[in-house]
C-alpha positions as CSV (number, residue, x, y, z in Angstrom):
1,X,-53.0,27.6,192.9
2,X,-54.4,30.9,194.0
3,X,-51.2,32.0,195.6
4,X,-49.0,31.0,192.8
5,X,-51.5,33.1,190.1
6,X,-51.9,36.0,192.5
7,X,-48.0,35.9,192.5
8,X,-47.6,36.1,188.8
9,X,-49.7,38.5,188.5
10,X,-48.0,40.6,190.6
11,X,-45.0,39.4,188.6
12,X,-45.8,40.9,185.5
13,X,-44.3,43.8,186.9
14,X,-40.9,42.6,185.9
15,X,-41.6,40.8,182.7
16,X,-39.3,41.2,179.7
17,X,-37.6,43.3,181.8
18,X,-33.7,44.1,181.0
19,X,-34.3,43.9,177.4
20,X,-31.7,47.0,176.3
21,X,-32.2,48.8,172.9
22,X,-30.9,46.7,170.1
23,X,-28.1,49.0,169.1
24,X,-26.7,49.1,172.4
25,X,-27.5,44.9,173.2
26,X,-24.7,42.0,172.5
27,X,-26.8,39.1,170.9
28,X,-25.6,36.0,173.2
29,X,-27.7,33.3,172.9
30,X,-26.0,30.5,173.7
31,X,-27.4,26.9,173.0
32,X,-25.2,25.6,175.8
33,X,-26.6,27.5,178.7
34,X,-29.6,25.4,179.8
35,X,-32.3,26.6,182.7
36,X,-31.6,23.6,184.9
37,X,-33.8,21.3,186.4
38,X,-35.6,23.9,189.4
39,X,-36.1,26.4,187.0
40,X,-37.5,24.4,184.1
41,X,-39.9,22.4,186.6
42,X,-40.9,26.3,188.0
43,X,-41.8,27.2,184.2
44,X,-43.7,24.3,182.9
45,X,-45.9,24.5,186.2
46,X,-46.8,28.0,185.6
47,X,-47.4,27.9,182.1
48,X,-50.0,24.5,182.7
49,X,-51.5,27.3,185.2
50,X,-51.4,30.2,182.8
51,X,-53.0,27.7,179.8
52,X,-55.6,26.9,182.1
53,X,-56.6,30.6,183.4
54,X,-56.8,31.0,179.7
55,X,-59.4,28.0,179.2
56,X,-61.1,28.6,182.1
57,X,-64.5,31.6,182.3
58,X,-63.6,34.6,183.6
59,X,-65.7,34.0,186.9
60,X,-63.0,30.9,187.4
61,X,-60.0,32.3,186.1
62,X,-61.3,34.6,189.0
63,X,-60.7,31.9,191.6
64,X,-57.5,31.5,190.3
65,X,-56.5,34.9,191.3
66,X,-58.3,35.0,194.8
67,X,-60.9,37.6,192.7
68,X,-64.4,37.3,191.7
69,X,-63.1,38.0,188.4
70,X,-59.9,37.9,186.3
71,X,-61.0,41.2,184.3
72,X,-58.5,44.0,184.3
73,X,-60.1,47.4,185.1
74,X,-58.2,49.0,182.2
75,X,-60.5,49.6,179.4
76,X,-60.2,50.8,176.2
77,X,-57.3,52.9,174.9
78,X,-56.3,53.8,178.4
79,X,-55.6,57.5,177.4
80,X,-55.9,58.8,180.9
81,X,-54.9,56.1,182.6
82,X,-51.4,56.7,180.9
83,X,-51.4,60.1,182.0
84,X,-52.8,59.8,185.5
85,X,-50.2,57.5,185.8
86,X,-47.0,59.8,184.5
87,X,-46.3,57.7,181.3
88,X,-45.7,59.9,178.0
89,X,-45.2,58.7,174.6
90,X,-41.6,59.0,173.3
91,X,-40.0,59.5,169.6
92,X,-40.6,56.1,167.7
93,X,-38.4,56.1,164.6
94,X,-40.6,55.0,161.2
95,X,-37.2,52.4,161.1
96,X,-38.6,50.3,164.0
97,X,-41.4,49.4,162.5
98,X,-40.0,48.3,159.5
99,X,-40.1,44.4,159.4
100,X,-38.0,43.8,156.3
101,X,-35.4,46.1,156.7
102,X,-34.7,46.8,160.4
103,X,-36.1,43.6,161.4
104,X,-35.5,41.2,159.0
105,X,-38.1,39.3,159.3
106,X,-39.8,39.3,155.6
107,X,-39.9,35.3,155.7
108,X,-42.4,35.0,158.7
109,X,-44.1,38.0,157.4
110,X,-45.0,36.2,154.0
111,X,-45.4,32.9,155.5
112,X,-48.2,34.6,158.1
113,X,-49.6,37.1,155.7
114,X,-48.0,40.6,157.0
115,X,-47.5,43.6,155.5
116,X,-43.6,44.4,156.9
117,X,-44.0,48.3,156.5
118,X,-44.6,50.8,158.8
119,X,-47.5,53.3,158.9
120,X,-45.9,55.8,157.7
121,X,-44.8,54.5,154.8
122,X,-48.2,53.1,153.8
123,X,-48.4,49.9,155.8
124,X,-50.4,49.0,158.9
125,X,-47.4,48.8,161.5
126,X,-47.4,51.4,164.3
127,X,-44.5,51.4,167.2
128,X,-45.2,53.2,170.5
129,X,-43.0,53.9,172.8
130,X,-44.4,54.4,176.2
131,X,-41.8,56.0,178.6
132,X,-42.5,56.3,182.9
133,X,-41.1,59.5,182.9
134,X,-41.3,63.0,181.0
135,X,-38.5,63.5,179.1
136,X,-39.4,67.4,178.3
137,X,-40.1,68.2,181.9
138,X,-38.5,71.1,183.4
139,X,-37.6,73.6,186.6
140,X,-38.9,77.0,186.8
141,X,-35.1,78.0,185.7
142,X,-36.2,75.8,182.6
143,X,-33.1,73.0,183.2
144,X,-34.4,69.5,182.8
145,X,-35.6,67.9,185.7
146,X,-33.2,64.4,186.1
147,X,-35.5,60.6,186.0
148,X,-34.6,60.7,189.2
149,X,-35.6,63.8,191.0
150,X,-39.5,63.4,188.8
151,X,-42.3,63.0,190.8
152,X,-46.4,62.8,190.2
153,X,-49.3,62.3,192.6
154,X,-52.1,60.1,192.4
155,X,-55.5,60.2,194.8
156,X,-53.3,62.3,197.0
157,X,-50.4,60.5,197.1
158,X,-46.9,61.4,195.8
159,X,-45.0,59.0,193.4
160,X,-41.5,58.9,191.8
161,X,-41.3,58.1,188.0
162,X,-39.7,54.9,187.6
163,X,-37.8,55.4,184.0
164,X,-39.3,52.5,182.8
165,X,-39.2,52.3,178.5
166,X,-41.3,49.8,176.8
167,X,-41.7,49.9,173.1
168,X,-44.2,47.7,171.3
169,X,-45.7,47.7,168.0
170,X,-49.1,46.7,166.8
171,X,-50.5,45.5,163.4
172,X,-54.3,45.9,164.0
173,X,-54.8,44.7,160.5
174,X,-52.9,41.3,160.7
175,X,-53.6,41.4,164.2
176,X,-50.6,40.9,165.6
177,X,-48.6,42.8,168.8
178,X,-45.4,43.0,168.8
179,X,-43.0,43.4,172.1
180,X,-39.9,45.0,170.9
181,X,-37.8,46.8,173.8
182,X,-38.9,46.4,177.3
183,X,-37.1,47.6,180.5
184,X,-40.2,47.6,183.0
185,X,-41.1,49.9,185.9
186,X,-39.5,47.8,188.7
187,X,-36.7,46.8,187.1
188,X,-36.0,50.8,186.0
189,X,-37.0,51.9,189.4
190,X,-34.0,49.9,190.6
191,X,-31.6,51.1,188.7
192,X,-33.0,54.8,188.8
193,X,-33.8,55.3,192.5
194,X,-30.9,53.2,193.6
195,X,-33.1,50.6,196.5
196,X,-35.5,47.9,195.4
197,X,-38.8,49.7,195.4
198,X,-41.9,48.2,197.1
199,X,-45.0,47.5,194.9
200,X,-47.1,50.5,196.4
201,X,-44.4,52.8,195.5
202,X,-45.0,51.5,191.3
203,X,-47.5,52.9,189.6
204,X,-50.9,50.9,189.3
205,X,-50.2,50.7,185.9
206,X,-47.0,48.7,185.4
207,X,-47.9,45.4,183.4
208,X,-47.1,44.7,180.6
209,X,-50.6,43.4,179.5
210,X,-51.7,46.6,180.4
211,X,-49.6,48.5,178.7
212,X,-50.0,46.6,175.4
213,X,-53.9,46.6,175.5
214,X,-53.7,50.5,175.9
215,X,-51.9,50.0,172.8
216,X,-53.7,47.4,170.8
217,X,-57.5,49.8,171.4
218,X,-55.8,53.0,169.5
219,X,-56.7,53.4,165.7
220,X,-58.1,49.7,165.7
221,X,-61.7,49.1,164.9
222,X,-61.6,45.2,165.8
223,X,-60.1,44.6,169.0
224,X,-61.1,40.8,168.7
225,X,-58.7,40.2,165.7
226,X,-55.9,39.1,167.9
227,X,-53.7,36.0,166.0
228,X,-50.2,36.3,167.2
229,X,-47.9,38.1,169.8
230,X,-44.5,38.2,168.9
231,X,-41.0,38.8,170.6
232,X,-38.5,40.2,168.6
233,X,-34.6,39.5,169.4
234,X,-35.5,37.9,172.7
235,X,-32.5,39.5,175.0
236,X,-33.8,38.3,178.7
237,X,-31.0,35.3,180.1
238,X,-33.9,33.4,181.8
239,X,-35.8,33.2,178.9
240,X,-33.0,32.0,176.5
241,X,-31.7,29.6,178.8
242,X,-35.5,28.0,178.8
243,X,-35.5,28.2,174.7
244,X,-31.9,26.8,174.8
245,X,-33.5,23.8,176.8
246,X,-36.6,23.3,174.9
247,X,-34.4,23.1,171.6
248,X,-32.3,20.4,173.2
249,X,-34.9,18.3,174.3
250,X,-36.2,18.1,171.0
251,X,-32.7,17.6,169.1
252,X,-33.3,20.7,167.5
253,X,-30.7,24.5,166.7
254,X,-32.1,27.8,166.8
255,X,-32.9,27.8,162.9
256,X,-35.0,30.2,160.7
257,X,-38.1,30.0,159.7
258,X,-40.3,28.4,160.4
259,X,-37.9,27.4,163.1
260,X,-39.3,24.6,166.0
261,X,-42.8,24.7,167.0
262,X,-43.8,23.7,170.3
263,X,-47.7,23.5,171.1
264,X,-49.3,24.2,174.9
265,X,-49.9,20.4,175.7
266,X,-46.0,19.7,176.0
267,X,-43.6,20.9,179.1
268,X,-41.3,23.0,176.6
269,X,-44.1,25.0,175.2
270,X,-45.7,25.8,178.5
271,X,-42.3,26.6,179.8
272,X,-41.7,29.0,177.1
273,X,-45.3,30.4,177.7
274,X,-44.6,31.2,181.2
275,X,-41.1,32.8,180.2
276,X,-40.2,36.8,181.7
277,X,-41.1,38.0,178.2
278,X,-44.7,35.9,177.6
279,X,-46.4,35.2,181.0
280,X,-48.0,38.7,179.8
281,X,-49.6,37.9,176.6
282,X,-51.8,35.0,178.5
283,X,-52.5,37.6,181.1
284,X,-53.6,39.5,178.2
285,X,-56.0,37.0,177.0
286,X,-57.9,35.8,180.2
287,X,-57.6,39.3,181.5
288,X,-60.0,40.9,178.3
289,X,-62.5,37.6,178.4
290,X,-65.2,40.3,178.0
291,X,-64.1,42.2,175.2
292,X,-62.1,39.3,173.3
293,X,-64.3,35.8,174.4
294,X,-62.6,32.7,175.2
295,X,-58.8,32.5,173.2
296,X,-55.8,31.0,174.2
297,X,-52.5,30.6,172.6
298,X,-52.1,27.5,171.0
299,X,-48.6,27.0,170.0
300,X,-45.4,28.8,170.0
301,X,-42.8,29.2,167.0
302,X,-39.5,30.1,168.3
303,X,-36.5,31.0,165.3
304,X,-34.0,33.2,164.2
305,X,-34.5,36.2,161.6
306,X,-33.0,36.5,158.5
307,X,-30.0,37.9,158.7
308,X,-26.8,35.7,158.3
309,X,-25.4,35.9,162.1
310,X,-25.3,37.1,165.6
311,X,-29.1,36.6,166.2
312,X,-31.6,36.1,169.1
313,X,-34.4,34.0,169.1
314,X,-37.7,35.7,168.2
315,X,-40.9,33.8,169.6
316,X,-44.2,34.2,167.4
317,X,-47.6,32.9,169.8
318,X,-50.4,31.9,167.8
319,X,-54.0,32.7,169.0
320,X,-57.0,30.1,168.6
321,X,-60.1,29.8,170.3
322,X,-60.3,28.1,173.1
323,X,-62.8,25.5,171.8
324,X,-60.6,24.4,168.9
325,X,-56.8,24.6,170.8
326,X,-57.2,21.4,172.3
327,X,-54.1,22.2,175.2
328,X,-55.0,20.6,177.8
329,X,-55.1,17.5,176.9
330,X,-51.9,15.6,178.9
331,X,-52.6,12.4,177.5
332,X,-52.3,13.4,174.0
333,X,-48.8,14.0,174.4
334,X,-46.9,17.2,172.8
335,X,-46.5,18.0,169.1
336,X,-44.0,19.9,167.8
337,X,-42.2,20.7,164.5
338,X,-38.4,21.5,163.6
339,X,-38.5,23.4,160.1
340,X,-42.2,22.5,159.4
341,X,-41.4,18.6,160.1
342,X,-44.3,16.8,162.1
343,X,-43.0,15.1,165.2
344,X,-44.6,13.5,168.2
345,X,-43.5,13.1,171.8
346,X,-45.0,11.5,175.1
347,X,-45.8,13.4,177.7
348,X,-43.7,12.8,180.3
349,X,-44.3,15.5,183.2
350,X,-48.2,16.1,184.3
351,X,-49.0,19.2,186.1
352,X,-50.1,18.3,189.7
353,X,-53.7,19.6,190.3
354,X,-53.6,22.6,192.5
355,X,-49.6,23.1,192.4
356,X,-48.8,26.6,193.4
C-alpha cells in the first residue's frame, strides 16, 4: 500500500499528459478500444486506494505515503513558488473560457448552476495558462533563447526548463476547476531535451495538484467551496480506453448530458478516478485536508458536449464530504445512471486490503 501511493504520487508527474491544444488534436474516441483486463484491474485498485487516502485523516493518509503527513508544502497562491521554479504565465484567450461558445457545454452549465462566461466578459471564469519555460527570454544579442537551450537554478543547482504547458480554468464562484490542456513537465521534457529525464532533474513543482491549487488560491476568497473538477475533451488513449470500458460494462454510448454516472463504490468509477487525467484531483483533496477538511469525490459524470459530432468525453467529479459520500461501502454495490436513469449493480471485484 505505501509503495503503490508513494508511486502515484510520484506519478502525477505525467498525468493528463499528451493532451495537445484542441485546434491542433483529432477527437478519436473510439467505443471499441477497451483497456483490457491488466490495465482495468491496475485502475480500479488504485482508485479504491486513492478513495480511501481521501476518507482517511491526514495523519493516515500519511501512512499511506510512507509520510507523517499527506499535506503538500505548497500553500496558498504559490506566487513564488511558480517563479522559483521557472514557470510564467502565458496569453489565455477570453475564447477559452467561454463555456457556451468555445466549449459547448451550456447544458451541464444550467443543469449544475454555472455561469458559461469568462471574466472578462462579466462572468466568473478565469483560464491560466501556466508554461515551464519563458517564452520572452532572450541572449545578450536579444535573439530568443530556444525551450531547449533555457536553464534556471534552484538552492544552487542548475535546471533545464522542461516546456511543459498546462492550461486550467477556475470558477471560484461555482467552485469548480477545470483541466483544459495539459502536456506535463516529464512528458515535455521528453520531447524537448530529447532522453527520458530523471525525477531530480524536474522541477519540484511538477503535479498537477500543485499546479491547480496555485490556481484555485488567486482572486478566491473561499478556498473550501470546491464542488466539481472537470475534464474537458478528454484526449489521453489510456484514459478513453478506461471510459470506453466502463460504458460497456454498463450497456451504455458516450451520450450528452447528463451522460452515465458512475459513483466511487463501483470498479468503473474508481477506475475512472484513478485515470492519467484524475488521479490529481484526489491528490488534490487529501493533499489540502487542512485548509479544505475531510471531501472526497463522490461520483463521476462522464458525456459528450453539445455539439452535433466529432466529440471526446468530458468527465465532471462531484465533491461531497466525506461523512455523507458513503464510497466505501463494497457491499452496497455500485450505482450508476445512463441519462439520469437509476440503475443498480453488484459488486463484483473487492479491493484486497493492503494491494500495492
Amino acid at each position: 500500500m505505501k509503495h503503490f501511493l508513494a508511486t502515484a504520487l510520484l506519478g502525477l508527474i505525467t498525468l493528463a499528459s499528451a493532451i495537445s491544444h484542441g485546434a491542433l488534436r483529432v477527437r478519436d474516441f473510439d467505443p471499441n478500444k477497451l483497456a483490457d483486463d491488466g490495465t482495468w484491474d491496475k485502475f480500479v485498485c488504485k482508485g479504491g486506494q486513492l478513495v480511501q487516502a481521501m476518507q482517511a485523516s491526514d495523519a493516515d493518509a500519511g501512512k499511506l505515503l510512507g509520510k507523517p503527513s499527506a499535506q503538500s508544502e505548497f500553500k496558498g497562491d504559490m506566487k513564488q513558488d511558480f517563479a522559483t521554479w521557472a514557470y510564467t504565465e502565458g496569453f489565455v484567450s477570453s475564447i477559452t473560457c467561454d463555456f457556451k461558445g468555445y466549449w459547448n457545454v451550456e447544458t451541464a452549465c444550467k443543469a449544475l448552476g454555472l455561469d458559461t462566461r469568462p471574466k472578462m466578459w462579466g462572468g466568473p471564469n478565469i483560464c491560466y495558462n501556466f508554461q515551464h519555460w519563458d517564452a520572452n527570454k532572450k541572449d545578450d544579442k536579444g535573439s530568443t533563447i530556444p525551450k531547449s537551450q533555457q536553464k534556471y537554478k534552484v538552492n544552487g543547482k542548475e535546471y533545464r526548463v522542461t516546456g511543459a504547458d498546462l492550461q486550467i480554468a477556475v470558477n471560484p464562484v461555482g467552485g469548480v476547476i477545470f483541466e483544459q490542456y495539459v502536456t506535463s513537465p516529464e512528458t515535455s521534457a521528453k520531447n524537448v531535451w530529447n532522453q527520458e529525464p530523471s525525477l531530480d532533474e524536474l522541477p519540484k513543482l511538477r503535479a498537477l495538484s500543485d499546479i491547480m491549487w496555485g490556481a484555485w488560491n488567486r482572486d478566491n476568497a473561499n478556498t473550501k467551496n470546491i464542488r466539481y473538477f472537470w475534464v474537458q475533451g478528454v484526449g489521453n488513449g489510456n484514459t478513453k480506453a478506461l471510459i470506453a470500458r466502463a460504458l460497456k460494462g454498463v450497456g451504455a454510448k458516450l451520450e450528452k448530458w447528463p451522460g452515465t454516472t458512475f459513483d466511487m463504490k463501483g470498479d468503473a468509477g474508481r477506475a475512472i478516478l484513478a485515470s492519467d487525467n484524475a488521479a490529481c484531483f484526489a491528490f488534490f483533496l487529501f493533499q489540502h485536508k487542512a485548509e479544505l477538511g475531510n471531501v472526497v469525490i463522490s461520483k463521476v459524470q462522464v458525456f459528450r458536449n453539445d455539439a452535433s459530432s466529432n466529440v471526446d468525453p468530458d468527465l465532471i467529479f462531484h465533491v461531497a464530504a466525506a461523512s455523507e459520500a458513503q464510497v466505501s461501502d463494497a457491499d452496497a454495490g455500485a450505482q450508476f445512471s445512463v441519462n439520469g436513469a437509476a440503475k443498480h449493480v453488484l459488486r463484483t471485484h473487492t479491493l484486497a486490503k493492503g494491494a500495492p
